[in-house]
C-alpha positions in Angstrom: 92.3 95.9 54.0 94.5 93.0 53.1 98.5 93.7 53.8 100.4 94.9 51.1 104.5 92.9 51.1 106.8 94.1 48.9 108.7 91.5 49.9 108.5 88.4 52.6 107.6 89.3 56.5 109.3 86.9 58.9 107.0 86.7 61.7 108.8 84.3 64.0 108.9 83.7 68.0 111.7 82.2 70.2 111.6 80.0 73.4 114.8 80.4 75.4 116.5 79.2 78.0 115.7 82.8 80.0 115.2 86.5 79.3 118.9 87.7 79.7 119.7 88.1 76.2 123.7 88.2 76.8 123.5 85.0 78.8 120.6 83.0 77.9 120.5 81.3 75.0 117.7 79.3 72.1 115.9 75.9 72.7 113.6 76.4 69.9 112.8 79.5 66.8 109.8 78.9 64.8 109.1 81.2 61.7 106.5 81.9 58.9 107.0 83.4 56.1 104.5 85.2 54.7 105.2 85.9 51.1 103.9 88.9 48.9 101.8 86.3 47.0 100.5 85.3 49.7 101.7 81.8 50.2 103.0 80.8 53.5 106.0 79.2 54.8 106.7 77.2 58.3 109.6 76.2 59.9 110.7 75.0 63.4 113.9 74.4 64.7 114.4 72.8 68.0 118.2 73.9 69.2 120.7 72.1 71.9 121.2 75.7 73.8 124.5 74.1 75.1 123.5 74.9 79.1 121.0 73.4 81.0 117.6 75.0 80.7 116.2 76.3 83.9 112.8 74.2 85.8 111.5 77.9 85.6 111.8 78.3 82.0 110.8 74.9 81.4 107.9 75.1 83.3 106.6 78.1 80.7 107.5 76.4 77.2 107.1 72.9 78.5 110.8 71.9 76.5 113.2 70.5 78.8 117.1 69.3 78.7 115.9 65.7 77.7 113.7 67.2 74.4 116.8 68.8 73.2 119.7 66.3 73.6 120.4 65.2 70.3 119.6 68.5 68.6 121.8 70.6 66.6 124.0 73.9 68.6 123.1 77.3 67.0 126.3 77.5 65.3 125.3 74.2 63.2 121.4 75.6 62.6 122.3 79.6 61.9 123.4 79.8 58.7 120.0 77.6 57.7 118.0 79.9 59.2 119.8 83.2 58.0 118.6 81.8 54.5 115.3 81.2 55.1 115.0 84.6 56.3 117.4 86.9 54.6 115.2 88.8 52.2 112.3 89.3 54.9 111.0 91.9 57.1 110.9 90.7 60.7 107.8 90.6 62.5 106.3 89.3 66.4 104.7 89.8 69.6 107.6 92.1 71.6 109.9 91.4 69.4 112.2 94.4 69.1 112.9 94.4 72.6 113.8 90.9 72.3 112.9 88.3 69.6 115.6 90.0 67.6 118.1 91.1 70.0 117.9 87.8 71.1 118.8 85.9 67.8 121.4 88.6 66.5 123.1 87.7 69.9 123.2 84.0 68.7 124.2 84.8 64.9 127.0 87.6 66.3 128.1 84.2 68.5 128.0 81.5 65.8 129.8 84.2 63.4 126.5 84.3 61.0 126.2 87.3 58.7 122.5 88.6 58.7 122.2 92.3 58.3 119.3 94.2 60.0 120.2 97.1 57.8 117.0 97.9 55.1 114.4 95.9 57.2 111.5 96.2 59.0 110.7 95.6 62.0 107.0 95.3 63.0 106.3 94.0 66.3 102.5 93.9 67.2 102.5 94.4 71.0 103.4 98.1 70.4 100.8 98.3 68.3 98.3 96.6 70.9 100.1 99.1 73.3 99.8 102.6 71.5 96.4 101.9 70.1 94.5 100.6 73.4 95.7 103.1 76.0 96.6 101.5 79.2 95.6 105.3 81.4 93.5 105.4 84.0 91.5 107.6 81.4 91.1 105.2 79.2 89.8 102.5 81.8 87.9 105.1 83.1 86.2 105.3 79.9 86.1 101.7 78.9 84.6 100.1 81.9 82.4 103.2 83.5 81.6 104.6 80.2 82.3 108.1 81.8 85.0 110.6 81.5 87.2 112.0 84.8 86.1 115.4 86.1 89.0 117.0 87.6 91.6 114.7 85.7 94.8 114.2 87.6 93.1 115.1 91.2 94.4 113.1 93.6 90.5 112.6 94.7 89.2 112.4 91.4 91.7 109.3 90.4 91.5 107.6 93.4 87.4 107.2 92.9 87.6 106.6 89.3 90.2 103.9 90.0 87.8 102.7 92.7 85.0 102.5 90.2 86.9 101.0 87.8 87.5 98.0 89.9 84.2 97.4 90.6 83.4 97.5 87.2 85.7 94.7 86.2 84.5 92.4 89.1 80.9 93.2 87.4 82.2 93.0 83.7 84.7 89.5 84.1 82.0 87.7 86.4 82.3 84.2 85.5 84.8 84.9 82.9 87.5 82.5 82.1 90.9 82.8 81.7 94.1 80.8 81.0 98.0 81.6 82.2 101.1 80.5 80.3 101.3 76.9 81.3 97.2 76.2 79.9 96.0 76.4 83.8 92.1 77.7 83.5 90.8 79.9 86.0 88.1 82.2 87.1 90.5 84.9 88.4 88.3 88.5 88.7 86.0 87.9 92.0 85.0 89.7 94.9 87.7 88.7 96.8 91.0 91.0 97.7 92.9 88.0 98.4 92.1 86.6 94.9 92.5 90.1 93.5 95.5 90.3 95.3 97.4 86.9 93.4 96.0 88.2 90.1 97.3 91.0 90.1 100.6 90.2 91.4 101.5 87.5 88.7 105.0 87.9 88.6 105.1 87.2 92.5 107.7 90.0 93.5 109.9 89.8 96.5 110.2 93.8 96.8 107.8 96.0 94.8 110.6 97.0 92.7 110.6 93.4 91.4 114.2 92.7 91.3 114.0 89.7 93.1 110.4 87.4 92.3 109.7 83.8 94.0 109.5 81.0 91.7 107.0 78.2 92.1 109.0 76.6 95.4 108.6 79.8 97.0 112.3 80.5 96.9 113.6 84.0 95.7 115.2 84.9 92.6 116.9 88.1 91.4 115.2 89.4 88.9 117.8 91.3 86.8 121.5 91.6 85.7 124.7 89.0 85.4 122.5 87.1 88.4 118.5 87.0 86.6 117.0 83.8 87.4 118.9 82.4 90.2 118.1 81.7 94.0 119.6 84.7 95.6 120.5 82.5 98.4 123.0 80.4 95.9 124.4 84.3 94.8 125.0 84.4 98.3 127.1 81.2 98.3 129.3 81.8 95.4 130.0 85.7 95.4 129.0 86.7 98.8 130.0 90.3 97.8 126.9 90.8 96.2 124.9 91.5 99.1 127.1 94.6 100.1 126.9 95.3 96.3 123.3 96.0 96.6 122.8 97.3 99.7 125.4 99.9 98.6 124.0 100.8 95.7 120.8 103.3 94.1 118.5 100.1 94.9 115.1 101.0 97.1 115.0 101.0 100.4 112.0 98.0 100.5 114.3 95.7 98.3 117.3 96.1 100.7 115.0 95.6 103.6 113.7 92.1 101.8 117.6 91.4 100.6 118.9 91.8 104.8 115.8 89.1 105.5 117.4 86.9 102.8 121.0 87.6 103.8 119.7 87.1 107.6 118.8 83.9 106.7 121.6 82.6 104.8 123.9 83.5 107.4 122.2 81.9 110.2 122.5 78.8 108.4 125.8 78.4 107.6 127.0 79.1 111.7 124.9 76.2 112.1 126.2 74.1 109.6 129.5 75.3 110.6 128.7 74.1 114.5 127.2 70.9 113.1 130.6 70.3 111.2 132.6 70.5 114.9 133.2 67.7 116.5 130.9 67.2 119.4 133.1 68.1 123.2 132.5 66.3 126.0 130.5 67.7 128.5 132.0 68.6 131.7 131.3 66.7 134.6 129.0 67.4 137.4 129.4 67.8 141.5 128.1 64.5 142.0 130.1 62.8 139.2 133.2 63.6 140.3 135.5 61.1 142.4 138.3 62.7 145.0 141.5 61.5 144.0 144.2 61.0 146.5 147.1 63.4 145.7 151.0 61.9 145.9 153.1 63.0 148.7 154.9 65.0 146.5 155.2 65.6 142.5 158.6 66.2 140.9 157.2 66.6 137.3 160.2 67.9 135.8 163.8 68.0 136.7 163.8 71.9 136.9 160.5 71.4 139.9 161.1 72.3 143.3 160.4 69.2 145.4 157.2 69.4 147.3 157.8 68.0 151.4 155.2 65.8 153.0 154.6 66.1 157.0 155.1 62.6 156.9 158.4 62.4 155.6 161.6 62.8 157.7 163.3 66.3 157.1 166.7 65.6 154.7 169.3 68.3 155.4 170.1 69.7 152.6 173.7 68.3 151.0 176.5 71.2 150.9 178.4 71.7 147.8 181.9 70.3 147.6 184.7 72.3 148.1 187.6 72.3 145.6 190.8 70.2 146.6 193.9 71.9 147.9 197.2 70.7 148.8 196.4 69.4 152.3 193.4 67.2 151.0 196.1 65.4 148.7 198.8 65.2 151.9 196.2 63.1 153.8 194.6 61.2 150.7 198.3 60.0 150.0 199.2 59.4 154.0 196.1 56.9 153.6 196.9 55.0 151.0 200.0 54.9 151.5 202.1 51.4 151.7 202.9 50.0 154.9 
């Protein structure tokens, strides 16, 4: 059964400068148009995102900053690809959560007019999704050939889980497989440890994954204003943010992991705030110190009492003098008076 179009379907994907589709923004849209006579249409735009593009993101579409320098900003490309696009149905892999939230966010911005009203929207990982059931039951099924007795048993899901695993490691031995970046691999073995890195792709932090390592081994939160960078520099810039989360409806595992982080950061800024000090002299020891011989007496200040050395003659202590009266002036003037 052939599709039937009324009228074009856009199928079209987007590689971006992250996943936060208020912040992040597009480095590249690529669309074909698949008309009702069946003749197709391709085009590719390459777009300067105006912020740098993060190693993290680069790392998974292979476009960096330098591959995007002289391009044209959104605002320059929109209303070109509103065009090419404006009679179609929309179509991709995840796409309604966030091929097309993502470019309306960049047409609202560059003040583009494309209407979603009338479309459709087909986005083929649903229908991946909803048609190959991802329930135990269904593995159960697909890999054992056998249905669960006693569905929903805590006993009964456990060994059906258990025997679905062995399954796998029976059913993908040998078989290849390739990541985002092309990297080939063998990953389904008999080993936890492998197991254990397969199945933990997105390499969370705390269970919860709302903070994941990237490829340095340096942790990253995972979601809101603050998705995609090292929690550490959160820390630096809006230190608040820690008490923010600890406060708030987060698990208790992802608190414990933030306090390890927090720990961290903290212990290194008192040491770069001791290394910033100048360094103080250290204090002498017993043996380097040298007796010095004190002065008979120290008069540091005109208001310091006078300290007396056994060695010095005792001075008696002058009298203050007493105020003239009339006989003092009878002898001064009998003195000095001409003979």
């Amino acid at each position: 059964m052939k599709l039937q179009l009324k009228r074009p379907l856009a199928f079209f994907d987007l590689e971006t400068t992250g996943t936060n589709i208020g912040a992040d923004r597009i480095v590249e849209i690529s669309v074909i148009k698949l008309n009702p006579d069946g003749s197709e249409e391709v085009k590719t735009w390459r777009v300067h995102p105006g912020i740098p593009i993060p190693l993290e993101s680069s790392l998974v579409h292979g476009i960096y900053d330098e591959h995007i320098k002289d391009e044209k900003r959104f605002h320059e490309l929109g209303q070109e690809i509103a065009d090419f696009i404006h009679e179609s149905d929309l179509a991709g892999y995840n796409s309604n959560k966030f091929d097309i939230p993502m470019l309306m966010e960049e047409f609202l911005r560059a003040g583009v007019q494309f209407d979603l009203d009338n479309r459709h929207f087909v986005d083929v990982q649903n229908i991946f999704h909803q048609m190959e059931q991802r329930t135990l039951k269904a593995a159960y099924q697909f890999y054992c050939d056998k249905s669960i007795i006693n569905a929903h048993s805590a006993e009964a899901d456990t060994r059906a889980t258990m025997e679905v695993l062995l399954a796998q490691i029976e059913r993908y031995e040998n078989q290849e497989w390739e990541d985002k970046k092309g990297n080939k691999s063998i990953p389904v073995v008999g080993d936890v440890e492998a197991l254990h890195k397969f199945t933990n792709l997105s390499r969370p932090v705390d269970f919860a994954g709302r903070m994941v390592y990237n490829e340095q081994g340096e942790e990253l939160i995972n979601f809101g204003k603050h998705k995609g960078k090292r929690v550490e520099d959160v820390l630096n810039v809006e230190p608040s943010y820690y008490s923010w989360m600890m406060q708030g409806d987060f698990p208790l595992y992802t608190k414990r992991k933030l306090e390890e982080i927090y720990k961290r950061w903290n212990a290194k800024k008192v040491a770069e705030r001791q290394q910033a000090r100048p360094a103080q002299p250290a204090a002498p020891s017993n043996a380097d110190k040298t007796e010095v011989p004190r002065p008979a007496f120290q008069n540091n200040s005109p208001k310091s009492t006078p300290q007396l050395n056994n060695n010095q003659p005792f001075k008696k202590k002058e009298e203050p003098a007493k105020p003239v009266n009339e006989d003092m002036l009878q002898q001064l003037a009998m003195k000095f008076k001409k003979g």
